[in-house]
ROTOR-116946 format. One line per field, with one value per residue (C-alpha): z, x, y; chain; residue number from 1. Coordinates in Angstrom, 2 decimals. Layout:
c3 (Z | ...)
c1 (X | ...)
c2 (Y | ...)
lumlo (A | ...)
papa (NUM | ...)
//
This chain:
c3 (2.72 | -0.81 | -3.47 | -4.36 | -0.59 | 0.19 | -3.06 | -2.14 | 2.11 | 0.54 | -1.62 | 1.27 | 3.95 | 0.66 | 0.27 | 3.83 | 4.02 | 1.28 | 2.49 | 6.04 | 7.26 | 8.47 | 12.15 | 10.48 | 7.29 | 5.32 | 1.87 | 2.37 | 1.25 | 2.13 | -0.02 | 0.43 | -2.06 | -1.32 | -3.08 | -1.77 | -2.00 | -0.54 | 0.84 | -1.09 | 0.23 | 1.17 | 3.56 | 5.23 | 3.87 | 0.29 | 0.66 | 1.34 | -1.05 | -3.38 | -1.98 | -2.09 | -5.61 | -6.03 | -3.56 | -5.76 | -9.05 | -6.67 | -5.47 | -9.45 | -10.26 | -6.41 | -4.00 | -5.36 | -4.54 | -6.95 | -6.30 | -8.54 | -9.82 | -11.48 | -13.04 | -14.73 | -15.66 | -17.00 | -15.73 | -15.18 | -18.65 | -17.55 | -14.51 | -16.83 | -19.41 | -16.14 | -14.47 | -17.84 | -17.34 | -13.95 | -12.98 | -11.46 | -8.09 | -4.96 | -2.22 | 1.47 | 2.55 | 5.79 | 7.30 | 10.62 | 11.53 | 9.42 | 9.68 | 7.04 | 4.72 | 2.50 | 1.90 | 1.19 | -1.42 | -3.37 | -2.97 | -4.09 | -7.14 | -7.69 | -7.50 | -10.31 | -12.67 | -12.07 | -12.22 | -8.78 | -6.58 | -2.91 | -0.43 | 2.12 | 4.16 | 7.41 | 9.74 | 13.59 | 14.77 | 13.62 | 14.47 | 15.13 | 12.94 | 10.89 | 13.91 | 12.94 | 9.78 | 8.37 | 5.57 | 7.15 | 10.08 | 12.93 | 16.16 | 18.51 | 18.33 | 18.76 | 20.37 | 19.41 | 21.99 | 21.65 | 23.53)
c1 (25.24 | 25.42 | 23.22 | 21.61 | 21.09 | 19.86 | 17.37 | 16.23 | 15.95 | 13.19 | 11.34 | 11.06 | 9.67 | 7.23 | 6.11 | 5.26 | 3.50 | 1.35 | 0.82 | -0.34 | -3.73 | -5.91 | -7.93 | -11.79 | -11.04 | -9.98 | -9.97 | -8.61 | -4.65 | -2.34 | 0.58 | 3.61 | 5.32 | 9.21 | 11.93 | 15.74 | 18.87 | 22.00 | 24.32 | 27.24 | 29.17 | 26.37 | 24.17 | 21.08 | 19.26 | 20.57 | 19.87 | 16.20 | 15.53 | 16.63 | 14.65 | 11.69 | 11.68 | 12.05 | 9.07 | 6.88 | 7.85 | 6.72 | 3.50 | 2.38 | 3.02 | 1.57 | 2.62 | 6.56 | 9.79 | 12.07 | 15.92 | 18.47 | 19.16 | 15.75 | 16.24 | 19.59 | 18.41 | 15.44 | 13.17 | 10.39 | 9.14 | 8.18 | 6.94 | 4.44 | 3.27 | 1.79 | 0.57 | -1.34 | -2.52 | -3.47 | -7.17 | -9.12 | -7.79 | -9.77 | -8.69 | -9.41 | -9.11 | -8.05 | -7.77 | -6.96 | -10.35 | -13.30 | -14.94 | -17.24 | -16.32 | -14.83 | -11.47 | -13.52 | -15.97 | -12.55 | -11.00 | -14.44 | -14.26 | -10.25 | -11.08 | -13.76 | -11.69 | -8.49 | -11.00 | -10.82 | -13.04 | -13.36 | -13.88 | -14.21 | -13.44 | -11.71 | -10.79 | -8.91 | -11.14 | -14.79 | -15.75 | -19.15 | -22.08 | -19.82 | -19.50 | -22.99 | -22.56 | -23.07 | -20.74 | -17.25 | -15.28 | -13.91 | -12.18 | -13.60 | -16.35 | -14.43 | -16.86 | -16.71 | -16.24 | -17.43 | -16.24)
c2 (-8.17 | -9.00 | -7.68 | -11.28 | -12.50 | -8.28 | -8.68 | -12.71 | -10.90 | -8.30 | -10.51 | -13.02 | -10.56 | -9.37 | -12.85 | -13.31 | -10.17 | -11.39 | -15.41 | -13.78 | -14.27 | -11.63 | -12.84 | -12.64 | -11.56 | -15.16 | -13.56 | -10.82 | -10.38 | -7.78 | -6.33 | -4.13 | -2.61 | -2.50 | -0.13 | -1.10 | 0.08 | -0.51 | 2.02 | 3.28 | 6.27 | 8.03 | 9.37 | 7.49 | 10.35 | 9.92 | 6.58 | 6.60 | 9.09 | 6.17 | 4.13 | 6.09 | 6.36 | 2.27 | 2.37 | 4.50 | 2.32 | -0.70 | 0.99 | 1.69 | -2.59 | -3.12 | -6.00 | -5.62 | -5.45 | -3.52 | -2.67 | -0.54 | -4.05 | -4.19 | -0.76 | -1.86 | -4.81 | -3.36 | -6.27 | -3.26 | -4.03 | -7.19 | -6.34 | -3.78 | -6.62 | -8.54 | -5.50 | -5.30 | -8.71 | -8.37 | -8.46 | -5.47 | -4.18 | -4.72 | -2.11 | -1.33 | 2.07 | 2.66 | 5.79 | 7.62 | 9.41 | 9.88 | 12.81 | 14.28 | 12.04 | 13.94 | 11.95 | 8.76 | 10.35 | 11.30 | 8.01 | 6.31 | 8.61 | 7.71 | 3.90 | 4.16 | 6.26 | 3.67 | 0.72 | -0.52 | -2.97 | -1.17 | -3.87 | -1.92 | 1.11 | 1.71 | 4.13 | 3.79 | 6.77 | 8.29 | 11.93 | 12.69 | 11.90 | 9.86 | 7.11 | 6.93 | 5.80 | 1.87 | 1.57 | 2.00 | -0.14 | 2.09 | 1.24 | 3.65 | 7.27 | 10.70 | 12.79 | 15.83 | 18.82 | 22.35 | 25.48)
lumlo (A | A | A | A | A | A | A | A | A | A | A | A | A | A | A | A | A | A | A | A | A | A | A | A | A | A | A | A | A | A | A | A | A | A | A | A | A | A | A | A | A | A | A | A | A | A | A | A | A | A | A | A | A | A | A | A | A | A | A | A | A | A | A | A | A | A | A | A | A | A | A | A | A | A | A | A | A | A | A | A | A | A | A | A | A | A | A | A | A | A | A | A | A | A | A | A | A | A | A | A | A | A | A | A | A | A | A | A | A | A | A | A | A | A | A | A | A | A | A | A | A | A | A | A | A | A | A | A | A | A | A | A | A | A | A | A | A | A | A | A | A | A | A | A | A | A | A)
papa (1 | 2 | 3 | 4 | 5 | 6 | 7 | 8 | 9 | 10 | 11 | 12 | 13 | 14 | 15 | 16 | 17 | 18 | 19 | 20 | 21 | 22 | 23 | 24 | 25 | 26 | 27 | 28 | 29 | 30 | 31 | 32 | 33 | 34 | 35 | 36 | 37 | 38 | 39 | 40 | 41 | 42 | 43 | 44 | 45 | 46 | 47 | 48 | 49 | 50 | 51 | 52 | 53 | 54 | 55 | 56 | 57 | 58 | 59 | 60 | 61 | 62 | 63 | 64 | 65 | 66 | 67 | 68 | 69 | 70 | 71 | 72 | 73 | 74 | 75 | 76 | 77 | 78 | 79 | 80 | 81 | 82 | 83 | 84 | 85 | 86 | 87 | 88 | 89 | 90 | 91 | 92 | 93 | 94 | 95 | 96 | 97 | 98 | 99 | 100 | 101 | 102 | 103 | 104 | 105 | 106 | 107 | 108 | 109 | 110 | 111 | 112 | 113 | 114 | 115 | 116 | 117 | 118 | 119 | 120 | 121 | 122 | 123 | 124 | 125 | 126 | 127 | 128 | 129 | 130 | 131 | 132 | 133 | 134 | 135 | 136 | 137 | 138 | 139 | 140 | 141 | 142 | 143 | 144 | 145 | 146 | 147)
//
């Protein structure tokens, strides 16, 4: 695959990621930030290592795709100027089991320093008093067992 049809391939499957619609959630909008490479005379694990660090430049600018291309180019100094420009954040935290609540109270505490709007707050499992708890979403209780 060509670099132009590989780049257009990314940005597509970004877009549709973005346009998809949550079942009971109509506002809410997902991203995914992309970093791709193609292979040269490499290894796979060479490879995604250069990817990774395309991913983490897309993370910072959120809901992006950015390829080796870009960082020739040097379109990421556009890509800043409307990060700049960009309204206030609004994030869902999702999370595999909350517990004491620990992680959350730090991510609450990130998302005010970095100016961010949390919508809401997740989690697939919830481990003892915290499947009591109002304020977060969770799929199922983890009971917790004692010896």
């Amino acid at each position: 695959m060509d670099e132009e049809n590989f780049v257009q391939k990314l940005k597509q499957i970004q877009s549709q990621i973005h346009e998809a619609q949550v079942p009971g959630y109509s506002k809410m909008r997902l991203s995914v930030s992309v970093g791709g490479v193609l292979t040269r005379d490499e290894t796979i694990g060479e490879a995604a290592m250069r990817a990774d660090q395309l991913m983490y430049l897309a993370k910072q600018r959120k809901n992006m795709v950015v390829t080796e291309k870009d960082q020739i180019l040097g379109c990421q100094d556009d890509v800043v100027r409307q990060e700049n420009r960009r309204e206030k954040q609004r994030i869902l935290i999702v999370d595999d089991v909350i517990s004491t609540g620990g992680s959350l109270k730090a991510l609450d505490a990130l998302a005010e320093k970095t100016q961010c709007t949390i919508v809401g707050q997740a989690a697939v499992l919830a481990e003892g008093d915290a499947s009591e708890r109002k304020d977060i979403i969770f799929l199922e209780p983890l009971p917790l067992f004692f010896h």
